[in-house]
N, C-alpha and C positions, 0 to 999 in steps of 0.2 A: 575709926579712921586713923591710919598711922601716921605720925609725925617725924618728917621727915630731917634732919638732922642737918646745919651748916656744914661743909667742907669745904678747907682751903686746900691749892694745889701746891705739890710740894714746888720747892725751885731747883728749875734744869741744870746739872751739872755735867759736860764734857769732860770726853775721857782725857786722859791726863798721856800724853804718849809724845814719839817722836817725828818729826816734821820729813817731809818725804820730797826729794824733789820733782816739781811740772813735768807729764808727758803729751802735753798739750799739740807737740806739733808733730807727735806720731799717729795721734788718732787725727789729726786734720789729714794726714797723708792719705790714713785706710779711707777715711770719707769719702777722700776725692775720687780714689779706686777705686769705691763700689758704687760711684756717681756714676763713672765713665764706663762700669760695666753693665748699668743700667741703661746707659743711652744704647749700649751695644745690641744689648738686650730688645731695648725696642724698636729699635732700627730692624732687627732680625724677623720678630716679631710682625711688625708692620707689613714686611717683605713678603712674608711667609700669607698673613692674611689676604694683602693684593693677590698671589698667586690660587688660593683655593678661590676668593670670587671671581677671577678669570676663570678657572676650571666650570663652577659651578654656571657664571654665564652663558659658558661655552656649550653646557650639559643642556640649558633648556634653552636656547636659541638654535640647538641643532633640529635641522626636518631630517626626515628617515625619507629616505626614496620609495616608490611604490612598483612594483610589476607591474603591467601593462594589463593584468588580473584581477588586483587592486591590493595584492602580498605584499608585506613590507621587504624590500631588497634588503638582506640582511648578509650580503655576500662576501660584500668588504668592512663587514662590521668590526672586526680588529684591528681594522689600520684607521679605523677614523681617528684615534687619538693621537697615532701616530705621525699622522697626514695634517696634525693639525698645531704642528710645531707648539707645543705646550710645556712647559719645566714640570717636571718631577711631582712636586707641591700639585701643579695644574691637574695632572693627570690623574694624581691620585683622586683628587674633590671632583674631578668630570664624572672619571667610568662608573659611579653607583649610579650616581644618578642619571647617567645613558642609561646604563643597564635597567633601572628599574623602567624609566621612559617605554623600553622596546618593550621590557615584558608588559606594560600597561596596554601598550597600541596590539602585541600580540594577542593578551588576550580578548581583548576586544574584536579583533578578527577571529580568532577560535570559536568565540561565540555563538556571532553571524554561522560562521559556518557550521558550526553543530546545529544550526535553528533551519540552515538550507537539506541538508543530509538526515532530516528526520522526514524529507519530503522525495518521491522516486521523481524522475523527469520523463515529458512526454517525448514520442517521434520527435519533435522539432528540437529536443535539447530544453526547456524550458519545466521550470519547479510545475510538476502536476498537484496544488494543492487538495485534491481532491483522491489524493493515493498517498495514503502515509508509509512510509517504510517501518517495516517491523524491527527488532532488535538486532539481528544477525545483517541487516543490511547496513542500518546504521552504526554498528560495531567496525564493521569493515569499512566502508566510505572515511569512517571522523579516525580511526588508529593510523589508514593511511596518510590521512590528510595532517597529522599529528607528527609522525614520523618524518614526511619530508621537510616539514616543518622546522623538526628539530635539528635537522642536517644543516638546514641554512641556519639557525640562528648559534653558529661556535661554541664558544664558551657555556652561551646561556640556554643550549640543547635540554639541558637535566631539567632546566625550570621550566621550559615550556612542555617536555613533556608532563611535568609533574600537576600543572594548569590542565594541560588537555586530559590527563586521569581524572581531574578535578572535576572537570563541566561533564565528561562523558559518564561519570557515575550519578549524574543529575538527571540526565536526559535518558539514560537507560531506565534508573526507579523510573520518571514519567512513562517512557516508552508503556513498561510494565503493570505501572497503574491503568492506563487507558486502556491494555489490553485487556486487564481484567475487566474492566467497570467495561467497556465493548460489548463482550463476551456475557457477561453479567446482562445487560441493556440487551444485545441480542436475543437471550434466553430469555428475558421477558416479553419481550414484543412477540416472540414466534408463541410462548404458550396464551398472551391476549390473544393473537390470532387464534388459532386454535379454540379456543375459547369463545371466539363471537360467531368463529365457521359453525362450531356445536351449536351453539342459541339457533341459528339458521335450521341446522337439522331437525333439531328436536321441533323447532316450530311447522315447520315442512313436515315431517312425520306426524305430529300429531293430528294437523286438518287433514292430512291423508287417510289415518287412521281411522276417524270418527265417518269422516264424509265417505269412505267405504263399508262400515257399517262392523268395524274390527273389533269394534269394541263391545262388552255384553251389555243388554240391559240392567243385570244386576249388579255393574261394575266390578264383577270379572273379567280383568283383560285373558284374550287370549296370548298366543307367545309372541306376536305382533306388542303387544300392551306392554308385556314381559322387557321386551326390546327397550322400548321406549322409555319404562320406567329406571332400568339398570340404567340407560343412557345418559336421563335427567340427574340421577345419585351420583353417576361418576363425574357429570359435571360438576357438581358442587364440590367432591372430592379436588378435583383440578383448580375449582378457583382459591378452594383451601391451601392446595399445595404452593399455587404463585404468592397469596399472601407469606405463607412461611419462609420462601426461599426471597424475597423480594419486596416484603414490608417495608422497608429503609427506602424505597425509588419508588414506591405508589401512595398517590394521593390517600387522604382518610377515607374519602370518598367510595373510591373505585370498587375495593372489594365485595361494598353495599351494594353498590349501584348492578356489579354484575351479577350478583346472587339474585338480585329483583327483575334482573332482565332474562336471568335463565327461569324463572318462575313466569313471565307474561309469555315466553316462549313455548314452557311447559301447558301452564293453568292456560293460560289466553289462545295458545294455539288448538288445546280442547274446545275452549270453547266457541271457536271462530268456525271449526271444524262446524261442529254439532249446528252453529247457524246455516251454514249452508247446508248441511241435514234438514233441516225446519223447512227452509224455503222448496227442497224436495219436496218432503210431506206435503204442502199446500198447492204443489200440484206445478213448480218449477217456474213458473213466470209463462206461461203458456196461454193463459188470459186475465182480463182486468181482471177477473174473480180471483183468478190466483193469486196476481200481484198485491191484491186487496189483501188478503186473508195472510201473506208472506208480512208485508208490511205493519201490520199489527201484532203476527205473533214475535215479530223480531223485535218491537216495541216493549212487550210482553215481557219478552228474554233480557232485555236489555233494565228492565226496572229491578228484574229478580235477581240481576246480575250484583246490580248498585246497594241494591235491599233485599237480601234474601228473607227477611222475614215475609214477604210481599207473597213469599210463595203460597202459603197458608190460604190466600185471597187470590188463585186461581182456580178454573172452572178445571171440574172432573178432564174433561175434554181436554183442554188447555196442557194439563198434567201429564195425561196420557202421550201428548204428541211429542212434548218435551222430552219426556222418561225414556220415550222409542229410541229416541239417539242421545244416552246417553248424559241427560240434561238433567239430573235428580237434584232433592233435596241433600244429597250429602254430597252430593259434587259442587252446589253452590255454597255449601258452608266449612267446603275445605280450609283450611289455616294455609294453606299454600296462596290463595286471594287477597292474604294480609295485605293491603298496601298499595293493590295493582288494581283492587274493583272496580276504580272510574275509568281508569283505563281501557279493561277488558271491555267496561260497558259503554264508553263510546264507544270502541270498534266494532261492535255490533250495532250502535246506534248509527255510525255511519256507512254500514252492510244495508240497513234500512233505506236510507237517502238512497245509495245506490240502485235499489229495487225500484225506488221510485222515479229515478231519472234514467234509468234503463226504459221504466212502461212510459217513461215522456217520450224518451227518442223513438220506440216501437211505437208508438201511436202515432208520432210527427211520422214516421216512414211510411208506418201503414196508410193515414192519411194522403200520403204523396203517393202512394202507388193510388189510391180510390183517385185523386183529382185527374193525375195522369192517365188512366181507363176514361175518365169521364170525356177528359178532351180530346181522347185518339177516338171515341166514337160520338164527336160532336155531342156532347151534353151540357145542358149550361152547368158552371160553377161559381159559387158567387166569389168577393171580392177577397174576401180573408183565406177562404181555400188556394187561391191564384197566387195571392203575397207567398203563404207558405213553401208553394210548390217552386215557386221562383223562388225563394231563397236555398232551396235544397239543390238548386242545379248552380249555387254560387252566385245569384242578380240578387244586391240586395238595395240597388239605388241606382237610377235612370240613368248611370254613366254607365254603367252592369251593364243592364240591358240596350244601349248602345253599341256599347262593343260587341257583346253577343249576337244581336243582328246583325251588324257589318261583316263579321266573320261566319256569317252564314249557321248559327245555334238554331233561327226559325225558319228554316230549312223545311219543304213537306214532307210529309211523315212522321213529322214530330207533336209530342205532345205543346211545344210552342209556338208549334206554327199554327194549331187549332185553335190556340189561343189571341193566337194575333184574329184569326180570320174569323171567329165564332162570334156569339153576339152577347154574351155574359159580361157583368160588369167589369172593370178592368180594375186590377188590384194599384195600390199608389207607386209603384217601382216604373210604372208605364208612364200612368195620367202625369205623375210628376215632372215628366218628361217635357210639358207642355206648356208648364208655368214661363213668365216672363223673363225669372232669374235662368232656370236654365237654356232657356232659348237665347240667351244673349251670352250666354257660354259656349252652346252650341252655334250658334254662329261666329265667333270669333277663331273658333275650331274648323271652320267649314264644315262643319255638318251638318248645317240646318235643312237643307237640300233629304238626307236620309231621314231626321227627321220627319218632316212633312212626308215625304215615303211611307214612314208608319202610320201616321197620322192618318192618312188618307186608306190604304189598309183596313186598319182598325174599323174606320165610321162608315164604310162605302161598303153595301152588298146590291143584288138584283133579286129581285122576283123571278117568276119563273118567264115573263115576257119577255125579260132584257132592262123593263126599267129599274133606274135606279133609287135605293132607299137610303134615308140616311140614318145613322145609329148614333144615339150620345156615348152608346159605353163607361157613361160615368162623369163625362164631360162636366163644367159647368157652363154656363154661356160666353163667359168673356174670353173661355178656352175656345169655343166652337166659334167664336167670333173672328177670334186671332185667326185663326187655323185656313177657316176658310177664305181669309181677306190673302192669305198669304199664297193658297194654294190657286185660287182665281189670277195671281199676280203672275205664282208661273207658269201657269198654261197660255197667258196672252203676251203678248209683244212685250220685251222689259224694256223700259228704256233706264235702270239701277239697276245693279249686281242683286238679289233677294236678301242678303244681308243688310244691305242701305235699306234698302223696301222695308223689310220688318223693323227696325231702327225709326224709319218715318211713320211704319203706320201704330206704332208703340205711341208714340208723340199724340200722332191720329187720336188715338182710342184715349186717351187721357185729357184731351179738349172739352170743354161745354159745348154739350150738344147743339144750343141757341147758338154758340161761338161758330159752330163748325157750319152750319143752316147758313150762317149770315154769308159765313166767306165763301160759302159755295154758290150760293144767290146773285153774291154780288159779279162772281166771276162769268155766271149764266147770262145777267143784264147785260154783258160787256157785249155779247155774239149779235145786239140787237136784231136779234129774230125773235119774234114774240112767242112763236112756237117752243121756243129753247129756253124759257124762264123758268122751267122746272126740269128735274132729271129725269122723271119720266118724260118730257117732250125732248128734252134734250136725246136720250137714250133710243126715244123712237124716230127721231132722225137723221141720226147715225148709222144704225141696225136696218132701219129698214120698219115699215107695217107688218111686214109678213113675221117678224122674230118671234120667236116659239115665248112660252111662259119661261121653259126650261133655260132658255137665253138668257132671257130680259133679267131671270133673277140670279142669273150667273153674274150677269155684265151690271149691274145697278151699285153693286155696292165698289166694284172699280170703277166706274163713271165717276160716283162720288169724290174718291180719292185720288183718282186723276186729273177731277175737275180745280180741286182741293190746293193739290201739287202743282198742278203744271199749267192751268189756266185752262181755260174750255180750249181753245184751240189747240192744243200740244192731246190733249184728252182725245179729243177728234180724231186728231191723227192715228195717233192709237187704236184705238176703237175699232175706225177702220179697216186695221190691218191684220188685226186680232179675231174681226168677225167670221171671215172664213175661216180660217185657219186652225180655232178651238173647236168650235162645231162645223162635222165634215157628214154629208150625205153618205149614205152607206147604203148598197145592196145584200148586205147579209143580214139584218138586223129584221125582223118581223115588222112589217111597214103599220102605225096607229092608223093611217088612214090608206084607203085601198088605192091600189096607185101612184101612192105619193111615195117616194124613198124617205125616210127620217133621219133629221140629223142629229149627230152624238158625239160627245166630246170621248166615244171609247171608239170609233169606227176604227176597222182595221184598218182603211185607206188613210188614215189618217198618223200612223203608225209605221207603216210599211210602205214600202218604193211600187213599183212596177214589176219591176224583176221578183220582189219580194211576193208579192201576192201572187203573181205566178204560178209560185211556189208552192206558196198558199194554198191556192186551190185546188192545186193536183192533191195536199196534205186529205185535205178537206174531204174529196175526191176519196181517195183510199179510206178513212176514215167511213163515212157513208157504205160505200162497197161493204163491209164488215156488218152490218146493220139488216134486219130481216127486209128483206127485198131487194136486195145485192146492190146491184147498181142502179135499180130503179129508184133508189133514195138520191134524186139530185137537190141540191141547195136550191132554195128558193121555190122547190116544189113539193117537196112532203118538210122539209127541214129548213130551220134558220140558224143563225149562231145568240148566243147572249152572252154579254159580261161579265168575266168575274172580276174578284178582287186585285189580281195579278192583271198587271198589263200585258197585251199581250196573247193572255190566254180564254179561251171562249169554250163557253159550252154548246153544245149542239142539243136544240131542242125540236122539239113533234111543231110544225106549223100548225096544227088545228087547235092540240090540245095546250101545246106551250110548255108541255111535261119534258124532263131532261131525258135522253138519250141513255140507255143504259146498254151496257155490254153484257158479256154471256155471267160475268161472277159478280154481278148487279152492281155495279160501281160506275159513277157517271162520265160519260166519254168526254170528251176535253180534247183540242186543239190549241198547238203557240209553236212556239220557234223549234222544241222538239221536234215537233211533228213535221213541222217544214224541213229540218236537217235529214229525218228521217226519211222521208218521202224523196228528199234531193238527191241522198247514197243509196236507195233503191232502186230510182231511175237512173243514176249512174252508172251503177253495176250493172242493170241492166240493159244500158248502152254499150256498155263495154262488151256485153256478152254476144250481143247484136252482131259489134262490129268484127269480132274475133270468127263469129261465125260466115258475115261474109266475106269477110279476110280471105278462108279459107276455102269459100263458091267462088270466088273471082280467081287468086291464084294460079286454077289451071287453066285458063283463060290470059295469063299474062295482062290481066288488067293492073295500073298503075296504082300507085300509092294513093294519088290524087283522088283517081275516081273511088276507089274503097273509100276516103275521107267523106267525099260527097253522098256518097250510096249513104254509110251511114249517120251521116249529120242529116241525111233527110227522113230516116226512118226514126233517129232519136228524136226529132221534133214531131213526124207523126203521133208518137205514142201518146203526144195528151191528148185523151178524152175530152178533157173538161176544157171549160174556157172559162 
C-alpha cells in the first residue's frame, strides 16, 4: 500500500502591477443596449409567431367548395390567399398547408374515381359492376379524368398529375393480374369441362360398346374398342396436362378424384354395359323366368365384381354366359378396379333391383289389364284384385272414388262401372265409403244424397222376374244397417233435410236397445188404441191389411224411428203419405199373382209423368217391333219390363220364361230415358216428314196454313200404335 505524503498549499501571491481606472458605466450603457434590442427582438418575434398561426388557422379552418359532381372547385384557388386579406408572414404559413389540404382531398377523389372507371356503365348511365373494364379503357377514362383535373387545380397541376401516375400504375398491375389469373381460371374450367364432357363419352361409349356386342370374347377390341381405348389414355393424358399447367388453383384432391372418375367411366361403363348384355342372355325380361334368371345372374356379377376371387366358385354355365359379353376373369382383375369395385358393384347391384321392380310394375300392369277383362265381361274379382285395379286408374281412398263417380269415371262400358254393378266383393276405397266418419264428411259436403246413390247400386240387383235381391258386397251389418235406414228415409216423405236424418239416426243406432224399445213403447201407449201398442200393430194400421211383406219390411224400421222422433202421431202422418207414393202399382212389371198389378218401389209410373210414359211406350213399342215377331210382341202379352240397377232403366224379358230379351249380337235389350228421347226425334222427324209431304198435296189446292197444321197434328197423333 503506498503511503501517501502531507502537503501544504503554497500562499497566494497577486501580481504586483499598475491600478487602472472603472469602466463600469460604459458597460452599464452596452447592457442597457442590448436589453432594448432584446425586447425589439421579441416584440418582432412575438409578431411574426401571431402571424404564421393566423396563416396556419386560416389553412385548416379553410372548406374547398365542391362541383355539383362532387369535384373540388379549385377554380379560384390562387386568390383564396389573396381574398383573404392576410400579411406576408400569414401567407407564407397558409399556402403549404392549403396546398398540401387540396392534394389530400384530391387524392382521395382520384381514388374513388379510378375504383369507378375500372367498371364500364350500363344503358341508364349507372356502374355495371358486373362488366369490368379492360386496361385500354381504363387508361383512357382515369388519364382523361387526371388531366382535366390537372387544369383546375393551378399551381398544383404537376402534383396531381403526378398522384394520378401514382394510383393509375396500381390499378393497371391489378387490371393485369386479374386478367391474367381470369384467363388463367378460364383455361381451367374449359379443360374440367372438357374433361367431365369426355368421362360422359367414354361411359356412353363403352355400354354402347359391349351392349352391342363390339367387343370380342377373347378381349380383343375391334377398331370400335381401339377407339375407346385411345380415348380413355388421352384422357388421362388431359387431366395430366391441367395438373401441370394448374396445380397452384386445384384442390389436392381433384386430380385424384378425376383420374378415378375417368376409370368408373371407363372400367364401370364396361361393365354396366356387359350387365345389360347378361339380362339379354336370360332372355330380356320377357317373363318371370327371365326376370328370375336376369336377377340372380346380376347378383352373381355383382359379388364377382366386389370379390373377384368368387369367380373360381362359379358354375361352368354361369362362366360361359359371363365370358359371352365380355365379362372374364382378366377383365374382373384389371388394376384399372383399383378403388372403384364397390362402386361398379352396386351399380350392378342396383341394375338388379331395377329388374326386379320393373317385373313388379309388369305384373301390377299385367294384373290390371287381367281384373279389367274380368270386369268388362262380368267375372267375379275378389277384393284385393279390385284395390289394385282402382289404384291404377288414380282412386286410392273414398274421396277418389267420389269424385270419380260424380264426374262420370263409372260411366257404362267401363271396367268401373262393372264393378259398381257386378256382385264381387268390393275392395276398402268403396266399402270405406260407408263408414260413419266419412259419411259425416260426406254429408257436410252435400254429398251424402251420391253417396247413398252408390250404395244402393252397389247392393240392389233383379232376378230374372224383376224381383229384387239384396247383396252385402262386403258390407258389415252396422254398414247395411245405416244404409238402409237412410235410403227407406229418402224414398218416404222427409219431414229433415237427410243430413239431419243421418245425424239423428247415428244418435239412433248408438242407444240401448232396451232404451230405444222403451221410448218407442211408451210413445205407442200414448195413441191409446190397443191395436197400436206394438209396431207391428201400429204399422198395420197405418198401411193397411193388405201391405205386401215387401212393404211392411220397407216401412217397420222407419215406423220405428219416426215413432222414436216425432211421436206416434207426426209418424202417422208420415206413414201415410208415404204409403202410396214409395210403392206404386205398375202394369209393366210381370204380375206374382194373376190379375193382380204389383206394386214396386221401381215402377215406371212411379218415376215418370203422363206425357213421360207416353213416350215410353211408343220406346217400348219400337223396341218390341225389333224382336222376332215384329210387332206381335206387345208388352204385357208375350213381354214384361224388369229392374235394373239404374233408375230408370228396365229390361225387357220373355212373359212365360222370364229370360231377358236379346238382340241379333246377343246382348240384352234395355229401355230408359234414351230410348224415350230416341223414339221422340223419330216420331218427330217423322212428323215433320208427314207434314212437308202434305204441305205439298194441299198447296195446289190453296188450302191454308191452318188446315195443313190440323191435317197433320191429326195424323202425328194417329201414328201411335201403342197405348
Amino acid at each position: 500500500m503506498e503511503i501517501k505524503k502531507f502537503q501544504t498549499s503554497a500562499p497566494a501571491i497577486g501580481p504586483i502591477g499598475l491600478v487602472r481606472p472603472s469602466n463600469a458605466s460604459v458597460r452599464a450603457a452596452e447592457s442597457q443596449m442590448r436589453m432594448g434590442q432584446q425586447l425589439l427582438d421579441s416584440a418582432f418575434k412575438l409578431a411574426v409567431d401571431r402571424q404564421q398561426e393566423e396563416g396556419k388557422e386560416f389553412a385548416s379552418s379553410y372548406t374547398f367548395a365542391r362541383n355539383p359532381d362532387g369535384s373540388l372547385n379549385v377554380e379560384d384557388y390562387s386568390a383564396i390567399i389573396d381574398e383573404a386579406d392576410l400579411s406576408k408572414v400569414a401567407r407564407a404559413s397558409a399556402k403549404p398547408l392549403l396546398n398540401q389540404r387540396y392534394l389530400n382531398a384530391t387524392k382521395v377523389d382520384i381514388s374513388n374515381a379510378a375504383n369507378n372507371f375500372r367498371y364500364n356503365k350500363d344503358a341508364d348511365g349507372n356502374l355495371d359492376f358486373s362488366s369490368p373494364a379492360n386496361e385500354d379503357q381504363f387508361v383512357t377514362n382515369f388519364q382523361s379524368y387526371i388531366n382535366e383535373t390537372a387544369k383546375l387545380s393551378g399551381d398544383l397541376g404537376g402534383s396531381v398529375s403526378d398522384l394520378g401516375a401514382a394510383i393509375q400504375v396500381q390499378h393497371v398491375q391489378d387490371i393485369r393480374n386479374k386478367a391474367v389469373k381470369a384467363a388463367l381460371d378460364t383455361d381451367k374450367e374449359n379443360m374440367l369441362t372438357i374433361i367431365k364432357k369426355t368421362n360422359d363419352d367414354i361411359q356412353t361409349m363403352a355400354i354402347a360398346g359391349t351392349t352391342s356386342g363390339q367387343f370380342a370374347v377373347d378381349g380383343e377390341a375391334d377398331d370400335f374398342g381401339v377407339i375407346l381405348g385411345q380415348l380413355y389414355a388421352q384422357q388421362i393424358a388431359n387431366i395430366d396436362q391441367l395438373q401441370a399447367k394448374h396445380s397452384s388453383r386445384l384442390g389436392d384432391d381433384v386430380v385424384p378424384n378425376l383420374k378415378k372418375q375417368a376409370r368408373k367411366s371407363f372400367f364401370g361403363g364396361l361393365a354396366n354395359g356387359m350387365s345389360v348384355g347378361v339380362v339379354e342372355k336370360m332372355g330380356g325380361g320377357t317373363s318371370f323366368d327371365s326376370y328370375s334368371k336376369s336377377q340372380y345372374m346380376l347378383n352373381r356379377m355383382s359379388i364377382v365384381m366386389t370379390r373377384p376371387q368368387f369367380w373360381n366358385q362359379l358354375s361352368a354355365n354361369e362362366k360361359a354366359v359371363f365370358e359371352s359379353v365380355g365379362f372374364t376373369k382378366e377383365f374382373v382383375n384389371d388394376i384399372g378396379f383399383a378403388g372403384i369395385r364397390d362402386e361398379v358393384g352396386s351399380k350392378i347391384t342396383v341394375m338388379e333391383g331395377k329388374i326386379a321392380q320393373e317385373w313388379n310394375t309388369t305384373k301390377t300392369f299385367r294384373q290390371n289389364q287381367r281384373t279389367g277383362m274380368l270386369l268388362m265381361t262380368n267375372k267375379p274379382v275378389d277384393a284385393s284384385e279390385a284395390k289394385l285395379f282402382l289404384e291404377s286408374q288414380g282412386i286410392n281412398n273414398p274421396f277418389d272414388v267420389m269424385r270419380a263417380y260424380e264426374k262420370g269415371s263409372f260411366k257404362e262400358g267401363t271396367p268401373l262401372h262393372s264393378l259398381i254393378n257386378g256382385r264381387s266383393t268390393l275392395p276398402s276405397q268403396i266399402t270405406n265409403i260407408f263408414s260413419p266418419d266419412i259419411l259425416s264428411d260426406l254429408a257436410s259436403q252435400n254429398q251424402l244424397a251420391s253417396a247413398m246413390n252408390m250404395y244402393f247400386t252397389l247392393t240392389r240387383d233383379f232376378d230374372d222376374f224383376g224381383t229384387e235381391i239384396r247383396l252385402d258386397r262386403g258390407f258389415n251389418k252396422e254398414t247395411i244397417a245405416l244404409m238402409e235406414s237412410l235410403g227407406r228415409y229418402s224414398s218416404s216423405m222427409q219431414p229433415v233435410k237427410l243430413e239431419q236424418w243421418f245425424q239423428k239416426t247415428q244418435d239412433f243406432d248408438l242407444l240401448d236397445s232396451t232404451q230405444r224399445k222403451s221410448r218407442i213403447k211408451g210413445e205407442l201407449l200414448k195413441t191409446g188404441n190397443r191395436t197400436e201398442e206394438t209396431i207391428e200393430g201400429f204399422l198395420s194400421s197405418v198401411m193397411g191389411k193388405s201391405i205386401s211383406a215387401e212393404e211392411a219390411n220397407f216401412f217397420r224400421p222407419l215406423a220405428e224411428k219416426y215413432v222414436y222422433f216425432y211421436g206416434a202421431d207426426a209418424a202417422r202422418e208420415i206413414l201415410e203419405q208415404s204409403k202410396n207414393t214409395v210403392f206404386t202399382k205398375t202394369r209393366y212389371f210381370r204380375p206374382v199373382e194373376i190379375g193382380v198389378q204389383p206394386k214396386t218401389r221401381f215402377a215406371p209410373e212411379a218415376i215418370m209423368g203422363r206425357e213421360e210414359l207416353d213416350e215410353f211406350d211408343i220406346a217400348v213399342y219400337d223396341v218390341l217391333s225389333t224382336l222376332r215377331g215384329g210387332a206381335a210382341n206387345m208388352l204385357g202379352q208375350t213381354h214384361y219390363l224388369a229392374p235394373t240397377r239404374q233408375r230408370g232403366t228396365y229390361l225387357i224379358v220373355d212373359k212365360e220364361s222370364g229370360l231377358m230379351a236379346i238382340d241379333g249380337s246377343g246382348q240384352p235389350i234395355y229401355v230408359n230415358a234414351n230410348a224415350i228421347l230416341k223414339a221422340r226425334n223419330m216420331r218427330l222427324r217423322e212428323g215433320a216428314r208427314k207434314l212437308e209431304s202434305k204441305e205439298e198435296r194441299f198447296r195446289e189446292f190453296n188450302v191454308t196454313d191452318d188446315e195443313i197444321a190440323r191435317q197433320a197434328g191429326k195424323s202425328f197423333l194417329s201414328n201411335r200404335d201403342f197405348e
